[in-house]
C-alpha positions as CSV (number, residue, x, y, z in Angstrom):
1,X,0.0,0.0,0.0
2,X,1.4,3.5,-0.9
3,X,1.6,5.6,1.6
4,X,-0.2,8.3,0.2
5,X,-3.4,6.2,0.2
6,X,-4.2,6.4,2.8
7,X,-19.0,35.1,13.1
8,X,-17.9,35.6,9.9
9,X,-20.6,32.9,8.7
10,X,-21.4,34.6,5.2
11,X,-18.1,36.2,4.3
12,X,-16.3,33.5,5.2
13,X,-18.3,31.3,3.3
14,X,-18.2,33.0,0.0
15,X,-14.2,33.8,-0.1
16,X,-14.0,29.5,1.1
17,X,-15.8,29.1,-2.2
18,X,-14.8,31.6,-4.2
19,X,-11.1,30.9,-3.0
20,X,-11.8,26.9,-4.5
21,X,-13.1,28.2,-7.6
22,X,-10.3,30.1,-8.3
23,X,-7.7,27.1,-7.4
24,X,-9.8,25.2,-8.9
25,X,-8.7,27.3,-12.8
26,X,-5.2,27.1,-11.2
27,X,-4.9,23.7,-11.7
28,X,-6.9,22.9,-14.8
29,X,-4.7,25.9,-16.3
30,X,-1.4,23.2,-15.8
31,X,-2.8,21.2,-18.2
32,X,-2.6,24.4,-21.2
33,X,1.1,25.1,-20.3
34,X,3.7,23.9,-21.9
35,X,6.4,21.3,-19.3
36,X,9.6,23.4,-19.2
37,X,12.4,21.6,-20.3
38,X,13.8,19.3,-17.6
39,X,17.6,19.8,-16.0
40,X,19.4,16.6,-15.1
41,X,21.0,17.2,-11.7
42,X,24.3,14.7,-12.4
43,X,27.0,15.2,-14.8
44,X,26.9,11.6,-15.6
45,X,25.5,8.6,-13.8
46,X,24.5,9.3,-10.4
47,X,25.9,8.9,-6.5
48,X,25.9,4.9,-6.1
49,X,24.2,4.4,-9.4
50,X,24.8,1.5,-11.6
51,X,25.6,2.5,-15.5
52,X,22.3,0.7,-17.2
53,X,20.2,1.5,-15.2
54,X,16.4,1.7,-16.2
55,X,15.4,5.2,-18.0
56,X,13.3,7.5,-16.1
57,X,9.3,6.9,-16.6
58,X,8.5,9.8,-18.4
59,X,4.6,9.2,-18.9
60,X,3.7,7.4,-16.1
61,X,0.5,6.0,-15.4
62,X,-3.0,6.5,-13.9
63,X,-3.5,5.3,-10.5
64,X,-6.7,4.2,-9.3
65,X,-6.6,6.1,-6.2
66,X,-8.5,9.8,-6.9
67,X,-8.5,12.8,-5.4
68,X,-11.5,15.2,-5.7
69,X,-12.8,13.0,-8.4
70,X,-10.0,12.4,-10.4
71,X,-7.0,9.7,-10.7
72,X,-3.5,10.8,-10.0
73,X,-0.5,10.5,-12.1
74,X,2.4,8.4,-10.9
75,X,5.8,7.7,-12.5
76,X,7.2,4.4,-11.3
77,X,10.8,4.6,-11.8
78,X,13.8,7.7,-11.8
79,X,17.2,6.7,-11.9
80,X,18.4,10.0,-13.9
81,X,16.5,12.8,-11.4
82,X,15.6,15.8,-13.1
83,X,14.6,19.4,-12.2
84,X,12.2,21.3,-13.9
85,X,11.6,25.8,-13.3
86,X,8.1,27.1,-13.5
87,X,8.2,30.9,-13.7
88,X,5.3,32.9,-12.6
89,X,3.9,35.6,-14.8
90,X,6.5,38.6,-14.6
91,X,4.0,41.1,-13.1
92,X,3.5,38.3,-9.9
93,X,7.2,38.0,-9.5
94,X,8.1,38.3,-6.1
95,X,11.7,37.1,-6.4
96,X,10.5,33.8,-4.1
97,X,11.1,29.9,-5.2
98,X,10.1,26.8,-3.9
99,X,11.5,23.0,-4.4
100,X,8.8,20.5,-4.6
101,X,8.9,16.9,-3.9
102,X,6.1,14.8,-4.3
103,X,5.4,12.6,-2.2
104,X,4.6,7.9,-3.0
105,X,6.6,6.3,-0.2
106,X,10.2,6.7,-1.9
107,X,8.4,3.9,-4.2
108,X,6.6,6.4,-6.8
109,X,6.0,9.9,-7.5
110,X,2.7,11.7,-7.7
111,X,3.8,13.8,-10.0
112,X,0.7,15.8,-10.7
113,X,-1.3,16.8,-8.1
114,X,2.1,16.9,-5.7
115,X,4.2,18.4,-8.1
116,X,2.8,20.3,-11.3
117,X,0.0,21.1,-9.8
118,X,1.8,22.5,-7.0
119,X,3.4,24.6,-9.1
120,X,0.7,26.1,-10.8
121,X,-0.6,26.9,-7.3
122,X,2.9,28.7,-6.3
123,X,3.4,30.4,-9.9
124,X,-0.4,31.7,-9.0
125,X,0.8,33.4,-5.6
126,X,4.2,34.5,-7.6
127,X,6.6,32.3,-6.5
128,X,9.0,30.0,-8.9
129,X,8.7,26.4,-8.6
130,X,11.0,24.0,-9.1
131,X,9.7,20.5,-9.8
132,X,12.5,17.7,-8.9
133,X,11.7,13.9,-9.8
134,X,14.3,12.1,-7.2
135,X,15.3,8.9,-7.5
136,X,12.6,6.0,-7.0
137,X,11.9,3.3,-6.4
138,X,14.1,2.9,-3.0
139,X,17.8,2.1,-3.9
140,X,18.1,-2.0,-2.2
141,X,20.7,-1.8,1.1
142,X,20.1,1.8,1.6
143,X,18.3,4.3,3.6
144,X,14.7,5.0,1.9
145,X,15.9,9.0,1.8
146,X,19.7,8.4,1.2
147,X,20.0,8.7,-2.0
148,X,16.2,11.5,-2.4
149,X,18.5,13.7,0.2
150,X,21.4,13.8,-2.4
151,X,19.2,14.7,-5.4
152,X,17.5,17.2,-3.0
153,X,21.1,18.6,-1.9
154,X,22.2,18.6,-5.2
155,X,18.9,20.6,-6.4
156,X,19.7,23.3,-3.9
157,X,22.7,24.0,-5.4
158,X,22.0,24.3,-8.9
159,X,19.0,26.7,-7.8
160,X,21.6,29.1,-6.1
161,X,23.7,28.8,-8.6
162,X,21.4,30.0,-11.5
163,X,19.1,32.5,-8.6
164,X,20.2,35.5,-11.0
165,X,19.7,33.9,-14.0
166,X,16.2,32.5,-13.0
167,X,15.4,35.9,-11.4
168,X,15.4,34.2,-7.6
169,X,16.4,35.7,-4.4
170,X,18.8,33.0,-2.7
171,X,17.7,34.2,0.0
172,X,14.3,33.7,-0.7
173,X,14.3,29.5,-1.6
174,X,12.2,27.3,0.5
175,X,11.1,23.9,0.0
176,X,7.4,21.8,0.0
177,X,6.8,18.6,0.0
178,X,4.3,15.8,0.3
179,X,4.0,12.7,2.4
180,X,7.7,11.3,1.6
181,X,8.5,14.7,0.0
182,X,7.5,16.2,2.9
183,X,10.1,13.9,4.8
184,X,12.7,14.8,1.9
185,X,12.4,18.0,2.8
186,X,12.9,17.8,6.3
187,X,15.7,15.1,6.2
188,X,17.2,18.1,3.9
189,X,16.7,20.6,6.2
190,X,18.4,18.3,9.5
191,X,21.5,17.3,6.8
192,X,22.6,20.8,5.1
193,X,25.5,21.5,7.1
194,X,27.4,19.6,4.4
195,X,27.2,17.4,0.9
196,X,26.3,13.7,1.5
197,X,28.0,13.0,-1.9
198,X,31.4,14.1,-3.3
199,X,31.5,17.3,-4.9
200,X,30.8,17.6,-8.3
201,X,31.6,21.5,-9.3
202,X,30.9,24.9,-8.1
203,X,26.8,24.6,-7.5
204,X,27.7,22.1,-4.5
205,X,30.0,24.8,-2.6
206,X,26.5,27.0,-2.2
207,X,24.2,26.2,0.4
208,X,21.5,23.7,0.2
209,X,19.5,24.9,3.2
210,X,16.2,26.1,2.6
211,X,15.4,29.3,3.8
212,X,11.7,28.0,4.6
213,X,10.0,24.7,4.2
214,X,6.1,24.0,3.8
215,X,5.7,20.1,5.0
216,X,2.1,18.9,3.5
217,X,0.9,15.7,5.3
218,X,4.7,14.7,6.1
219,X,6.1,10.8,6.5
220,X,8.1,9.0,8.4
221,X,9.5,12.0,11.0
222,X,8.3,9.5,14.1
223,X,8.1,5.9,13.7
224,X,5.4,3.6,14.4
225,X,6.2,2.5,17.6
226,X,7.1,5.7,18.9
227,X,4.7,8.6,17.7
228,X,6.2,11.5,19.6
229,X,9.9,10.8,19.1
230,X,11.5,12.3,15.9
231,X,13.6,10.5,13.9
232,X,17.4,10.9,13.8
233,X,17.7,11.7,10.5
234,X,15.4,14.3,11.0
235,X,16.5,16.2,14.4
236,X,15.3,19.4,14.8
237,X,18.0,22.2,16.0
238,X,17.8,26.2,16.0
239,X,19.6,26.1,12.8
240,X,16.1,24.7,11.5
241,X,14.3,26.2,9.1
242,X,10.8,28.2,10.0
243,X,8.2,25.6,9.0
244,X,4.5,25.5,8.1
245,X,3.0,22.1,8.7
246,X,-0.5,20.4,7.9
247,X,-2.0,17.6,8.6
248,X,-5.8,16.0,9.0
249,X,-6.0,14.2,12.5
250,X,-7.5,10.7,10.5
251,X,-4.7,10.6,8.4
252,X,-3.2,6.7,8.8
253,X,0.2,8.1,8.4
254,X,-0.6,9.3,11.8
255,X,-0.9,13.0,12.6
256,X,1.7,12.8,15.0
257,X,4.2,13.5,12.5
258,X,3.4,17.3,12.9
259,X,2.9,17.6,16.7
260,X,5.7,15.9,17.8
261,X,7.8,17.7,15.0
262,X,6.2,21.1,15.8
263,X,6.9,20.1,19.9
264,X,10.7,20.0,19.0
265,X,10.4,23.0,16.9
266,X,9.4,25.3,20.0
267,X,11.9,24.0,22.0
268,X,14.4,25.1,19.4
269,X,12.6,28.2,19.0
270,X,12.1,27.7,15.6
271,X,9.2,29.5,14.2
272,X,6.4,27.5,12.8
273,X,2.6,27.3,12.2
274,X,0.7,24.3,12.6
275,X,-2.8,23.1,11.1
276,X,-4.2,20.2,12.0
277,X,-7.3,18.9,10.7
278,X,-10.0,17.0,12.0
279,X,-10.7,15.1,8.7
280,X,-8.9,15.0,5.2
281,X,-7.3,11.8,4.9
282,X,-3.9,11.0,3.4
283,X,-3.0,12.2,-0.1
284,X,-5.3,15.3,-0.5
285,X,-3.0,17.5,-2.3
286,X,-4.3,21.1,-3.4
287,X,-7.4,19.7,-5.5
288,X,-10.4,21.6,-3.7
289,X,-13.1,19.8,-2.1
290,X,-16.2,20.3,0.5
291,X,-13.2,19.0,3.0
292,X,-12.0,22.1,5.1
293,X,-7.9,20.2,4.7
294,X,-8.0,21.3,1.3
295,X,-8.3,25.1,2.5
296,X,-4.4,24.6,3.7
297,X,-3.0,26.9,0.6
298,X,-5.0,29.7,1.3
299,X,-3.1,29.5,4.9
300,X,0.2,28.3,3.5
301,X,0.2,32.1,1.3
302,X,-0.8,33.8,4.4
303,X,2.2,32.4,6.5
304,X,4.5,33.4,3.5
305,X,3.0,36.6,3.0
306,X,3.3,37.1,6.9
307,X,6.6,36.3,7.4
308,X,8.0,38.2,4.3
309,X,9.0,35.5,2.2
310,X,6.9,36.9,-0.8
311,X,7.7,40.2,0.1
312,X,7.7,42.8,2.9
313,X,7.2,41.3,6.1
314,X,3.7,41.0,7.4
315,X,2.1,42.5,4.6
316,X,-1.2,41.0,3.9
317,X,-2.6,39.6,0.9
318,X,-3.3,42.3,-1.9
């Protein structure tokens, strides 16, 4: 099973609905936009990598799970990872970028609605997104995240290393993920002091840690016998990103993964926010739906709004 499976009355109302419409055209507009053309991360065969191995699964397939309706697209195999830019009309520019990684268990990708559609959603708020397909299925003999956290590491760099070119603040670069993204991106954030991988030229002497980090249903920070003790490899220290975190409370992934990781977060005093819902599931994504979890975006923009990663700090939505 894939992990993923599983007073204001009236005003508030209308901008609930009119907010779902509108996300709604966001991500039926991904499907009119060209894909921009994709980046290989290695010069070569990559870290621990056998020469031979399978090519990447480009067109993936339907999955029979659906969300709001719909099936999900899912590529089974990357051996070659890949990063892709989505720019954000020039008049939205605010100079921000995100890294997404989607989330399927270090087994898959759900590559649409965890990572293009993602990107629609943060090109929509004006931020640049940058879609990276890690390695999958998990590499036999090692760590699920081992070799995901030297894609991710290596992604970092690259984007520093072309932030003028691709109009980016480096100071500005955060990173979302989903489910197992969502544990990418924290294993990333706990392992950025230095390269888990030999250096390869000038992109790996910036660094790879984000400057912000939005974790979307997260995996695999606490394990199963243990819900409110992190994992090592994704210790929490003052040197931790600020963090926005959500969650739905039936989730089987177990909600846990936010409240014990926000707990060690204050006692770093890290700044975070923290939603947790009483319903959603597993999986939800941004597809709208009558389920209050798939609000999260409209709070995700407000924390980055808030705390000036879009722009001046605590300005409010225009």
């Amino acid at each position: 099973m894939i992990d993923w499976a599983s007073g204001w009355a009236f005003a508030r109302g209308m901008n609930r609905y009119v907010g779902r419409w509108v996300l709604a055209g966001v991500l039926g507009a991904v499907c009119l936009n060209a894909e921009p053309l994709p980046m290989k991360l290695w010069n070569g065969t990559a870290p621990g990598e056998k020469p031979g191995a399978p090519a990447n699964d480009e067109k993936g397939k339907k999955s029979d799970y659906n969300v709001a309706g719909r099936p999900i697209l899912i590529l089974s195999s990357i051996s070659d990872p890949t990063l892709a830019v989505y720019k954000p009309a020039p008049e939205k520019d605010t100079g921000a970028a995100v890294v997404v990684f989607p989330g399927g268990g270090y087994y898959i990708l759900a590559i649409d609605h965890e990572g293009t559609e993602a990107c629609a959603w943060l090109n929509s708020i004006g931020v640049t997104a940058v879609l990276v397909k890690y390695r999958v299925p998990r590499r036999e003999g090692r760590a699920p995240y081992a070799a995901p956290l030297e894609d991710a590491q290596r992604a970092f760099g690259i984007v520093r290393s072309h932030a003028t070119e691709w109009g980016i603040d480096p100071k500005r670069v955060g990173v979302m993920g989903f489910s197992a993204g969502g544990n990418l991106c924290a294993v990333l954030s706990a392992n950025s002091a230095s390269r888990t991988y030999p250096r390869v030229d000038s992109a790996d002497d910036l660094s790879c840690r984000p400057d912000f980090q939005i974790l979307v249903y997260p995996a695999y920070l606490v394990p199963d016998n243990d819900l409110y003790t992190l994992a090592p490899e994704v210790a929490v220290t003052a040197a931790t990103p600020p963090t926005f975190m959500v969650m739905a409370e039936d989730d089987g992934i177990h909600v846990e993964n936010i409240l014990a990781y926000g707990i060690a977060l204050k006692k770093a005093a890290v700044p975070f926010e923290l939603h947790a819902y009483p319903s959603g599931g597993h999986g939800f994504g941004l597809r709208p739906t009558g389920n209050p979890a798939t609000s999260w975006s409209s709070r995700a923009e407000e924390w980055l709004r808030y705390n000036g990663f879009l722009g001046a700090k605590g300005a409010s939505k225009s």
